[in-house]
C-alpha positions in Angstrom: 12.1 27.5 -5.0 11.3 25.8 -8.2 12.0 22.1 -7.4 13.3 20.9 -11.0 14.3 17.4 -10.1 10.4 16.8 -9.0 8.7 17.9 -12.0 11.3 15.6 -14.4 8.8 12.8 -16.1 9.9 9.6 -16.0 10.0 6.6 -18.2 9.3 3.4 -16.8 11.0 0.3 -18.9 7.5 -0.5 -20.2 7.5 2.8 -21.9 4.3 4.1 -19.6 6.0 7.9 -18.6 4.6 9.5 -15.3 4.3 13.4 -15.5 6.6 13.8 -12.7 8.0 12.5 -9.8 5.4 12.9 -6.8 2.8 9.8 -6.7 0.4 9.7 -4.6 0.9 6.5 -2.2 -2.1 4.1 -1.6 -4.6 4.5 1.8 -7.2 2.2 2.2 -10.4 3.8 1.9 -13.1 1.8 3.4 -15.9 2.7 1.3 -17.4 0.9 -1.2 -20.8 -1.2 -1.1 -21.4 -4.1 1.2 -20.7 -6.2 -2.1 -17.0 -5.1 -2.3 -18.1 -2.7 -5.4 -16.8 0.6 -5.8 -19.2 3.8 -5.5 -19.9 7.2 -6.4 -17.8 8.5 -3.5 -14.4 6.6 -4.5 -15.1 8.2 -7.8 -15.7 11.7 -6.3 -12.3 10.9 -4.4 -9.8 9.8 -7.1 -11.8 12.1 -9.5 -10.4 15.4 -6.7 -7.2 13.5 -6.7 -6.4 13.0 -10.4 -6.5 17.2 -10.3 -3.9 16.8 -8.0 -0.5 17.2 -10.2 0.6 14.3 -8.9 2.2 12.1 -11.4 0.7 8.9 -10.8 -2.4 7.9 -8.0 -2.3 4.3 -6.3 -5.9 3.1 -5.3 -6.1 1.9 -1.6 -6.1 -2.2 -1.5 -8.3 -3.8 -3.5 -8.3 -7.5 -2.3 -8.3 -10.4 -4.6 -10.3 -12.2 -2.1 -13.8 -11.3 -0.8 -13.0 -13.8 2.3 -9.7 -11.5 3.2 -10.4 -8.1 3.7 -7.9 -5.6 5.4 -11.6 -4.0 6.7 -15.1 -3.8 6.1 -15.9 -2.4 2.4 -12.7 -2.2 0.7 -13.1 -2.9 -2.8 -13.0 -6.6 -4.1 -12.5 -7.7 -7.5 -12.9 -11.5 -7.7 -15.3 -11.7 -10.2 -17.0 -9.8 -13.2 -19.9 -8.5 -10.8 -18.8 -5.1 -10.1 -16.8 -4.3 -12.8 -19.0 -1.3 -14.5 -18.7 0.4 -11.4 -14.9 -0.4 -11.4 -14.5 1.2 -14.6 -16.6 4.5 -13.3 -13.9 4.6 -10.6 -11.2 4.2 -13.4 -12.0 6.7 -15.4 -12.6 9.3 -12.5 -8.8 8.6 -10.9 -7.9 8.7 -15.0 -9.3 11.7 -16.0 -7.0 14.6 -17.2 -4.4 11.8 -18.3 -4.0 11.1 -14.9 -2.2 7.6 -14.3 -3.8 5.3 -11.8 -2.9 2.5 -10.5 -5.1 -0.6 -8.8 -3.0 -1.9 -6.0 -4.1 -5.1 -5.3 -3.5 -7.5 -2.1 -4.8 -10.7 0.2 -4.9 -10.0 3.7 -3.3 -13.2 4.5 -3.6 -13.8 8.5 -3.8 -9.9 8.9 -8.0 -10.1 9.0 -10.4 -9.3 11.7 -11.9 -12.5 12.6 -15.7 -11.1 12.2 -14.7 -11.1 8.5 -12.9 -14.6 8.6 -12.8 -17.0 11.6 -10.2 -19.2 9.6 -8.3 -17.0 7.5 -5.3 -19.0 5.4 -1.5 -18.0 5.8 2.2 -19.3 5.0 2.0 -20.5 8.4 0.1 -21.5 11.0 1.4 -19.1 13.1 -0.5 -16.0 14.7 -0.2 -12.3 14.1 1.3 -11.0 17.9 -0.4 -7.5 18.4 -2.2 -6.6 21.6 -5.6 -7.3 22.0 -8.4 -5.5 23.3 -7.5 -2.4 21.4 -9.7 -3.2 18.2 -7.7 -5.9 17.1 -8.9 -9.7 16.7 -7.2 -11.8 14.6 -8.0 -15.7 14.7 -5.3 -18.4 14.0 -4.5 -19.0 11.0 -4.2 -22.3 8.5 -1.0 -23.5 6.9 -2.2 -22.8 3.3 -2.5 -26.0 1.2 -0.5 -26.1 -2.2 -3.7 -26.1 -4.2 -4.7 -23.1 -1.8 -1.2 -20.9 -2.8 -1.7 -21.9 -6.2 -5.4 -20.5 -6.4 -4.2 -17.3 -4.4 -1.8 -16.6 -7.6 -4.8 -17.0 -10.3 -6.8 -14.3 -7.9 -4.0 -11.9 -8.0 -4.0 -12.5 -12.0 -7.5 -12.7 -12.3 -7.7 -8.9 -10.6 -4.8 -7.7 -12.7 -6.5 -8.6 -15.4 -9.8 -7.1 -14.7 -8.5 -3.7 -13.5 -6.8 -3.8 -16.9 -9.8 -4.1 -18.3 -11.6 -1.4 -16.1 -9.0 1.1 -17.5 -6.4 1.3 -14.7 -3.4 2.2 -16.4 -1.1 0.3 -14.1 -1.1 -2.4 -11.2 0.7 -2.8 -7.7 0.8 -5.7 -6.3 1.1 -5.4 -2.5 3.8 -7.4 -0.9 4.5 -5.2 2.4 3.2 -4.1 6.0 2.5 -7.9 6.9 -0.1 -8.8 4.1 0.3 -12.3 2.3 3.2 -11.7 0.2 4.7 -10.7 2.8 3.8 -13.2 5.1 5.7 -15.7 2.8 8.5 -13.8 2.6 9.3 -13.4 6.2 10.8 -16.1 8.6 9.0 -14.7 11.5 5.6 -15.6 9.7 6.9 -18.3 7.3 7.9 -22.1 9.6 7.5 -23.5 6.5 9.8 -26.6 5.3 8.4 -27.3 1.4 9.1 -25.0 -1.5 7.7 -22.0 -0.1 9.6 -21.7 2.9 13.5 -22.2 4.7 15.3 -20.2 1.8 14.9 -16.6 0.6 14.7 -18.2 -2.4 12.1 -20.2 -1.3 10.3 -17.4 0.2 10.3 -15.8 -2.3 9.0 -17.9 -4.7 5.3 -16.8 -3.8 5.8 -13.3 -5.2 8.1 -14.5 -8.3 5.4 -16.4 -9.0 2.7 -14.2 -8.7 4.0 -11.8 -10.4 5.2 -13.3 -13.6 1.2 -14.8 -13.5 -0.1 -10.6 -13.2 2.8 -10.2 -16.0 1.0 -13.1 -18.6 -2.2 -11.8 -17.3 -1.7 -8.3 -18.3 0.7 -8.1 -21.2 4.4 -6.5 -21.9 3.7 -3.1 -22.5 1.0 -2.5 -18.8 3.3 -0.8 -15.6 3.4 -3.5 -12.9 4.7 -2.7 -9.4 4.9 -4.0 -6.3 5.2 -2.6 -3.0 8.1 -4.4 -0.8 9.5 -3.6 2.9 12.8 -2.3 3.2 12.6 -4.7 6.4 10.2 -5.8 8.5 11.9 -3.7 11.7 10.9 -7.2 14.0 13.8 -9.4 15.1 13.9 -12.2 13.4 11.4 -11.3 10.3 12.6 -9.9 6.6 15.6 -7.8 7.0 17.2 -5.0 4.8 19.7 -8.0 3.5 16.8 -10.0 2.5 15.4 -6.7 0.2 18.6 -6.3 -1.1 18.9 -10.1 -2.4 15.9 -10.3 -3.2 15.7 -7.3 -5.6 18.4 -8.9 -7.2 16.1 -11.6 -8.0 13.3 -8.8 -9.1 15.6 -7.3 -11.5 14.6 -10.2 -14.1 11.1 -10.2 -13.3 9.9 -7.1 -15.9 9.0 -5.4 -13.3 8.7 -1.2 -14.1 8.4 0.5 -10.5 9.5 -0.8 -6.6 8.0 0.8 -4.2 9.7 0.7 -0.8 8.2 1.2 2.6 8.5 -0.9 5.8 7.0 -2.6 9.1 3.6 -4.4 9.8 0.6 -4.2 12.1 3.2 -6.0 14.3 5.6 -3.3 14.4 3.7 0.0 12.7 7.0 1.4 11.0 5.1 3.0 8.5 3.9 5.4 10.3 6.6 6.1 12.1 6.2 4.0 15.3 8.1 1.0 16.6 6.8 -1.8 19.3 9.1 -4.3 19.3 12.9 -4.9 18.9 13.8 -3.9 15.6 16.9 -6.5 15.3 19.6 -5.8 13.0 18.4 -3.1 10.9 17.8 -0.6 14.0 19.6 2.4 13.5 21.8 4.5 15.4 20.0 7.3 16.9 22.7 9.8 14.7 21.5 8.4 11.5 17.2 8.5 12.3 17.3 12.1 11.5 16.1 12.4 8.0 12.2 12.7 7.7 11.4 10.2 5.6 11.1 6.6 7.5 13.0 4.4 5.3 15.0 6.4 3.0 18.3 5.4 5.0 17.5 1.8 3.7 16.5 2.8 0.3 19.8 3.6 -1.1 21.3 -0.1 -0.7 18.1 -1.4 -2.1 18.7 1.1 -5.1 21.8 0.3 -6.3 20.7 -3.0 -6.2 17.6 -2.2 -8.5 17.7 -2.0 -12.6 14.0 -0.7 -11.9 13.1 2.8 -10.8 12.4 3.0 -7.1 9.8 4.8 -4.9 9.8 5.5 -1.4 6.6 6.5 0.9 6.3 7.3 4.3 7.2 10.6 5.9 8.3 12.9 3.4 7.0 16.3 4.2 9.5 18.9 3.0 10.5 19.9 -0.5 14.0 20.0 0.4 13.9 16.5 1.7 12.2 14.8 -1.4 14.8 17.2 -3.4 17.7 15.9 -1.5 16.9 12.7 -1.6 16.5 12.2 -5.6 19.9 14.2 -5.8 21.2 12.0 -3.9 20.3 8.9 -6.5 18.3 7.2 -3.2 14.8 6.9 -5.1 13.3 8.0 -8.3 9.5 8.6 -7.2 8.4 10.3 -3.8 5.0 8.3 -2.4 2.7 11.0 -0.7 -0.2 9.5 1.5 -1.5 11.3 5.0 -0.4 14.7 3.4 -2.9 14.5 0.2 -5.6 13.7 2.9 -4.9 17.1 4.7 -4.1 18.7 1.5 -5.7 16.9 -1.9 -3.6 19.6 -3.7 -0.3 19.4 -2.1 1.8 18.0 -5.2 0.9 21.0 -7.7 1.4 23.0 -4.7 4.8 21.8 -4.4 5.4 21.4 -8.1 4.9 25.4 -8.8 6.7 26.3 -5.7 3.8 27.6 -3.7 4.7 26.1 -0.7 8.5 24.3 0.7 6.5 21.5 3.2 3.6 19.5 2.7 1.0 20.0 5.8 1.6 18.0 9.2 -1.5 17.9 11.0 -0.3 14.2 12.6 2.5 16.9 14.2 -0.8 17.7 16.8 -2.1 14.4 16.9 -1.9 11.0 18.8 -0.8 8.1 17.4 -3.7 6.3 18.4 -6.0 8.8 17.7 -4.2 9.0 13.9 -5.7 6.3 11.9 -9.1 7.7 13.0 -8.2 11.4 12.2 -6.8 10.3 8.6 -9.8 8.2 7.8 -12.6 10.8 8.9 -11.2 13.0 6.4 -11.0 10.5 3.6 -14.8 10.4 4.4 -15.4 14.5 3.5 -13.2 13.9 0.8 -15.6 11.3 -0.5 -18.8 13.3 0.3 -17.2 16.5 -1.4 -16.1 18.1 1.2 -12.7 19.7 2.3 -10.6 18.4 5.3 -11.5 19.8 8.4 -7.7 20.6 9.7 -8.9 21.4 13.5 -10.8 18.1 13.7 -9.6 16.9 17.3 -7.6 13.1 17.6 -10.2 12.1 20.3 -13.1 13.5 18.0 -12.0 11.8 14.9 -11.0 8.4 16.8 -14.5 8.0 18.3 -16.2 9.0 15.3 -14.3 6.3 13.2 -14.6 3.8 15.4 -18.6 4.3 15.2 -18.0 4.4 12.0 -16.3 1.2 11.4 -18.5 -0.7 13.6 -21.7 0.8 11.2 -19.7 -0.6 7.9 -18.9 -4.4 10.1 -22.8 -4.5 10.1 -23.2 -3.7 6.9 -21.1 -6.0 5.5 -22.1 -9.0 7.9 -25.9 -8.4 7.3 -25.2 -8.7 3.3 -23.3 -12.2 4.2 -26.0 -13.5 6.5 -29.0 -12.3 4.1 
């Protein structure tokens, strides 16, 4: 089978047209120098990836913030001090024409507490995961308004920059419990001042922020943001919230929503689920369909004058084909299965294969962040996956791993 409907291009209301209609979603990569710069590996990644056929690559999250980092060495851009190696990685993901895309993001609360013993939030209200399973969080502060207002000139300032670098687009991320997303939900947002209380004023964090990335980097540059469909948690951003607040997006000049869903709270996004979902849980007859939060994406769609993207467990070609027929989404986000298979959207684009590998099928879900991120590491060294890699294997390997990169970057801040 030929899958027509995937290999349309499509323009985005900037005028910026992606190839086709599989993007590769973003995965943090945890690899670049103790300094937050990028390396030779991330351009020996993206530079494998941009031979993909994908139409469109999303970098993992670069943070706007070298004090909030999702994990030891993501890349930061906060200054000018890294940006020659920024613009190697830019032109590797770019090369062949490829579009790339920086997303960028602030960790918010959602911060290991070796990297920041104080980190800043909406609220001063903790992230509620279980401890003693490689998660420590410390409390966070109520940010001040001089604090939210210098959080919006960082997001602009790394626009800007990755502009600059040549990334030919920029996400903003405002989902899976990061900063934007802390404003936005009620669960993590007590707030009684303009930022908090309303949607509207909930809101009002990412309106602003992204018409600063807009000024910062012109009319005619794609700008997206990455927003949950809901949250999944009782009491947090609901489907109804997305909804309305698209609404309020649809002025905003924005060129692609991409729609996902859950937190490190309640791990939706890859499929799992913790805690009462609340009122968008749905009936066991309709969580049939592979991808996560497809189900959702329809509502949010008609809602949207902006094409839409959804990512998180599409696998099958018949799926993704079914689900652009259907007028649900208008870009399919691929992440875990262009780890397992850097090839997979060519693959499915000439009709060489009807699924996209599911190693996760064999594995453990706690073993699954591990197994994912030992084989971003042979991608970056050059190497193929290794598909019989074991959960246990990869989990203790990463986690050896990880504690190697904490040192690294703690010795560079003590020295």
């Amino acid at each position: 089978m030929t899958p027509t409907i995937l290999a349309a291009p499509l323009r985005l209301p900037c005028g910026a047209v992606l190839a086709n209609r599989i993007a590769k979603a973003a995965m943090s990569e945890g690899y670049s120098d103790p300094a937050g710069h990028a390396t030779p590996r991330l351009e020996a990644l993206y530079r494998r990836w941009a031979q993909s056929g994908a139409g469109m690559l999303l970098s993992g999250n670069i943070q706007v913030d070298p004090a909030h980092l999702e994990r030891p060495l993501n890349v930061v851009v906060s200054d000018d001090s890294g940006f020659e190696a920024l613009a190697r990685m830019a032109a590797a993901g770019t090369s062949g024409g490829m579009h790339f895309w920086a997303q960028i993001s602030h960790t918010g609360r959602q911060v290991d507490a070796k990297i920041n013993a104080a980190p800043l939030s909406a609220s001063a209200v903790e992230i509620d995961v279980v401890r003693g399973v490689g998660f420590d969080f410390a409390p966070p502060t109520a940010m001040t308004e001089a604090q939210i207002q210098a959080a919006i000139a960082q997001f602009a300032f790394t626009a800007k920059t990755v502009k600059a670098a040549g990334f030919t687009g920029v996400q903003l991320h405002a989902a899976h419990g990061y900063l934007i997303s802390q404003f936005l939900s009620s669960h993590s947002n007590t707030r009684t001042d303009r930022w908090g209380g309303s949607l509207e004023n909930r809101a009002r964090f990412l309106l602003e922020t992204l018409a600063a990335v807009r000024a910062a980097v012109g009319p005619a540059f794609p700008m997206s943001i990455k927003l949950n469909t809901s949250d999944f948690q009782k009491g947090a951003f609901t489907n109804a919230e997305c909804v309305a607040l698209v609404g309020m997006l649809n002025g905003s000049s924005l060129d692609l929503l991409e729609l996902s869903g859950g937190s490190l709270e309640q791990p939706k996004q890859v499929g799992a689920s913790l805690k009462d979902e609340g009122e968008d849980r749905l009936p066991e007859s309709t969580r049939k369909r592979e991808a996560y939060f497809v189900e959702f994406a329809g509502a949010v769609k008609a809602a949207a004058q902006m094409p839409v993207m959804v990512t998180g467990g599409f696998r099958t070609v018949a799926g993704m084909v079914e689900a652009l027929d259907n007028g649900e989404l208008d870009v399919v986000g691929l992440g875990r299965p262009m780890i397992a298979d850097p090839e997979a959207p060519r693959k499915i684009l000439s009709g060489e294969v009807d699924k996209a590998l599911t190693p996760e099928a064999n594995i453990g879900l706690f073993h699954l962040l591990g197994w994912n991120n030992i084989q971003l590491e042979r991608l970056g060294d050059g190497l193929d996956p290794d598909l019989d890699l074991s959960g246990e294997a990869a989990a203790a390997a990463f986690k050896a791993l990880e504690a190697d990169n904490f040192t690294a970057l703690l010795q560079r801040r003590s020295a």
